[in-house]
C-alpha positions in Angstrom: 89.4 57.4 -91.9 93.1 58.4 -90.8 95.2 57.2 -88.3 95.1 59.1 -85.7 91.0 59.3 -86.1 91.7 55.8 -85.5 93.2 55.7 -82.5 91.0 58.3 -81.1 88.0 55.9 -81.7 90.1 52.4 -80.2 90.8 54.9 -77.0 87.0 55.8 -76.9 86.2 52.5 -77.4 88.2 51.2 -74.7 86.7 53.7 -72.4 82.9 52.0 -72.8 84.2 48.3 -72.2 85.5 49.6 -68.8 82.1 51.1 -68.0 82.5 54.7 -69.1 80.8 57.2 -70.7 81.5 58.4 -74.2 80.3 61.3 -76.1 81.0 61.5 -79.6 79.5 62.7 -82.9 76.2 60.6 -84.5 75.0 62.0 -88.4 73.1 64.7 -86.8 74.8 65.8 -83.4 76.8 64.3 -80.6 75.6 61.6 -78.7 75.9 59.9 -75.3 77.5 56.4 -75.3 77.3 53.5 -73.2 77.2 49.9 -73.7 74.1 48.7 -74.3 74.1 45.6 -72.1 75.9 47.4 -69.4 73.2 48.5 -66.9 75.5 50.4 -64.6 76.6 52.5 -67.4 73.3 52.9 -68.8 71.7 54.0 -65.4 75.1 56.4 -65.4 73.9 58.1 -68.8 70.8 58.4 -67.2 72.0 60.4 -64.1 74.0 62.2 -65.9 71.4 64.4 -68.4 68.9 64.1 -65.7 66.3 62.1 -67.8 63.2 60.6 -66.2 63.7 57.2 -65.7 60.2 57.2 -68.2 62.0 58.3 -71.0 63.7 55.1 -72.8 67.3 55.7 -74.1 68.1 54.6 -77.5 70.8 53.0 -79.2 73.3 52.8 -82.3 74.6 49.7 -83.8 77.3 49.2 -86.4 75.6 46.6 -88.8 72.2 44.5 -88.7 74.4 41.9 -86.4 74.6 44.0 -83.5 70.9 45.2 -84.0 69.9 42.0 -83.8 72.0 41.8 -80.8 69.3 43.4 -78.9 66.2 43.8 -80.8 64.1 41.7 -83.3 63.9 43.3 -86.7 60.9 41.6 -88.8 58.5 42.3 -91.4 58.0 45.8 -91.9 60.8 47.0 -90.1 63.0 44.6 -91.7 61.7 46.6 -95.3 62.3 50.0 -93.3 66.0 49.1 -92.1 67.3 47.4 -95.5 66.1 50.7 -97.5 67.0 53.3 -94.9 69.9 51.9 -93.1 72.7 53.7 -92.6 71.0 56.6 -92.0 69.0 58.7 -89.4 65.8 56.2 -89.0 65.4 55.0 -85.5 63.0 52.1 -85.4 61.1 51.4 -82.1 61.4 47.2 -82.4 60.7 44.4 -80.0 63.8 44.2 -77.5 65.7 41.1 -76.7 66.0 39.7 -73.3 68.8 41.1 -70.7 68.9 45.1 -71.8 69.0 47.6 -68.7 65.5 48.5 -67.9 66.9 52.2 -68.6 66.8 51.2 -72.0 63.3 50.3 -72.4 61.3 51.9 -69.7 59.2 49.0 -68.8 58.1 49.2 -72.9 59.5 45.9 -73.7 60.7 47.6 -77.0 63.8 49.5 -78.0 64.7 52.2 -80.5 67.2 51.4 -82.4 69.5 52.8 -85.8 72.7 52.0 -87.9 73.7 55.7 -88.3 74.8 57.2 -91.2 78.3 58.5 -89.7 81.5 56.6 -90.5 82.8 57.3 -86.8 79.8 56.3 -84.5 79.6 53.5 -86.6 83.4 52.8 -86.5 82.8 53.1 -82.3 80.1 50.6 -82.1 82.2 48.0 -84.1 85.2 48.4 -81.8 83.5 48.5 -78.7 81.6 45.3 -79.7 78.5 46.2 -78.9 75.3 48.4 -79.8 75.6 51.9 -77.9 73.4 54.6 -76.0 72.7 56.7 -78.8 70.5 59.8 -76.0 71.7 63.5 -77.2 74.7 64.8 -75.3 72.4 67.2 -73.5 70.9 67.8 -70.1 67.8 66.8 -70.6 65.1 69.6 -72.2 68.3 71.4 -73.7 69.8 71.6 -76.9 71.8 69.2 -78.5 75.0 69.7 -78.9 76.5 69.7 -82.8 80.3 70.4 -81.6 82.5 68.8 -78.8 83.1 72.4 -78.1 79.3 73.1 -77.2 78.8 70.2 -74.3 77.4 71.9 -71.1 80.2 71.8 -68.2 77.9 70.0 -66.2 77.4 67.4 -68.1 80.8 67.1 -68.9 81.9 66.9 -65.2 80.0 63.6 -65.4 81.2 61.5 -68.2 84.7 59.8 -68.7 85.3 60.8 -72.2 84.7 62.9 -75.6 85.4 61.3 -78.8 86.0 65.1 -80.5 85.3 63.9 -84.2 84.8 68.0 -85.0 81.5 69.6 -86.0 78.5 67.2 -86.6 76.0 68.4 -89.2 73.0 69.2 -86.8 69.8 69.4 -88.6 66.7 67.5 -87.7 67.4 64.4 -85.7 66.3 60.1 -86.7 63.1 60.1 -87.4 62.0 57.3 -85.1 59.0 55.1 -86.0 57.0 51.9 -84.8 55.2 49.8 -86.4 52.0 48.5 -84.8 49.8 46.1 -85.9 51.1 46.4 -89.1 50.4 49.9 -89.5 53.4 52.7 -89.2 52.9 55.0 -86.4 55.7 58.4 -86.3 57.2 59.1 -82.8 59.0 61.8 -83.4 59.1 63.6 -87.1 63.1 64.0 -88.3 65.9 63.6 -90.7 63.8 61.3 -92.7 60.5 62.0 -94.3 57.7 59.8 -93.3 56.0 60.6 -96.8 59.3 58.4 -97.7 58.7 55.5 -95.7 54.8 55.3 -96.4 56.2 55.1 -99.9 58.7 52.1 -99.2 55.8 49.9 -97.6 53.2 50.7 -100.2 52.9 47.3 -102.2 54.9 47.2 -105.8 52.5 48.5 -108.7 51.7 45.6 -111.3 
């Protein structure tokens, strides 16, 4: 990572410790950004896209510290995140104590990744803190896959854009929960869910 990418990322960074709102690019498209434990920011991102205060938001992290930051990765999941992590897997785990209720809808549970992309990765770390990971969208519209491609009107009502260039679009995480031991698929993506039967199957003797 250059420089100047650098300093891009401490400026975006510096942005979401003051309260703002960051866009910037995930491994699938671009993302909206807020601190995680910040509740005014959260309820901002929110507003912003227009999304149903039903809807949880979820987040990024930069390592298994900060998940565990704000959710409770056991068992299962704990199998799911050491095979699949970095990578676009969002896990729907218990969430700690203290999140915005914008996070987890009155669900007591949060979705949560370590993405695969170097930069939203990079902006976690140096904002110290797990992120809003929602599309950069108004809500019901596509998400955006270039800096370029964010809606005015959304754009009028964040602070900044971390421009990190094109982000490979595709299918988004695949987000998954695990209930009573059993994995249950929220929404099919990146990640097959053939693949992560597979990686809780028992070992073959």
């Amino acid at each position: 990572m250059d420089l100047e990418l650098q300093t891009r990322i401490r400026a975006a960074a510096a942005v979401l410790r003051r309260g703002g709102l960051v866009a910037y690019p995930t491994e699938t498209f671009y993302a909206l950004g807020a601190l995680a434990r910040d509740a005014k920011a959260v309820e901002r991102v929110a507003r912003a896209k227009g999304r149903p205060e039903t809807k949880p938001l979820p987040l990024i992290a930069a390592d298994r510290a900060g998940v565990e930051e704000v959710a409770v990765v056991l068992g299962p999941a704990a199998r799911l995140a050491e095979l699949f992590w970095p990578g676009p897997l969002t896990l729907v785990l218990p969430a700690r104590e203290g999140l915005a209720p914008a996070i987890t809808a009155g669900t007591g549970t949060v979705g949560i990744r370590i993405p695969g992309s170097d930069l939203a990765r990079a902006l976690a770390r140096e904002a110290g803190s797990a992120l809003v990971a929602t599309s950069a969208n108004l809500d019901g519209a596509p998400p955006p896959a270039q800096a370029g491609a964010l809606a005015p009107e959304l754009r009028s009502r964040i602070d900044h854009v971390l421009d990190g260039g094109a982000a490979p679009g595709g299918l988004p995480s695949t987000v998954v929960a695990i209930e009573a031991g059993a994995l249950r698929l929220v929404r099919p993506g990146a990640v097959p869910i053939e693949a992560l039967e597979r990686a809780l199957r028992p070992a073959e003797r």
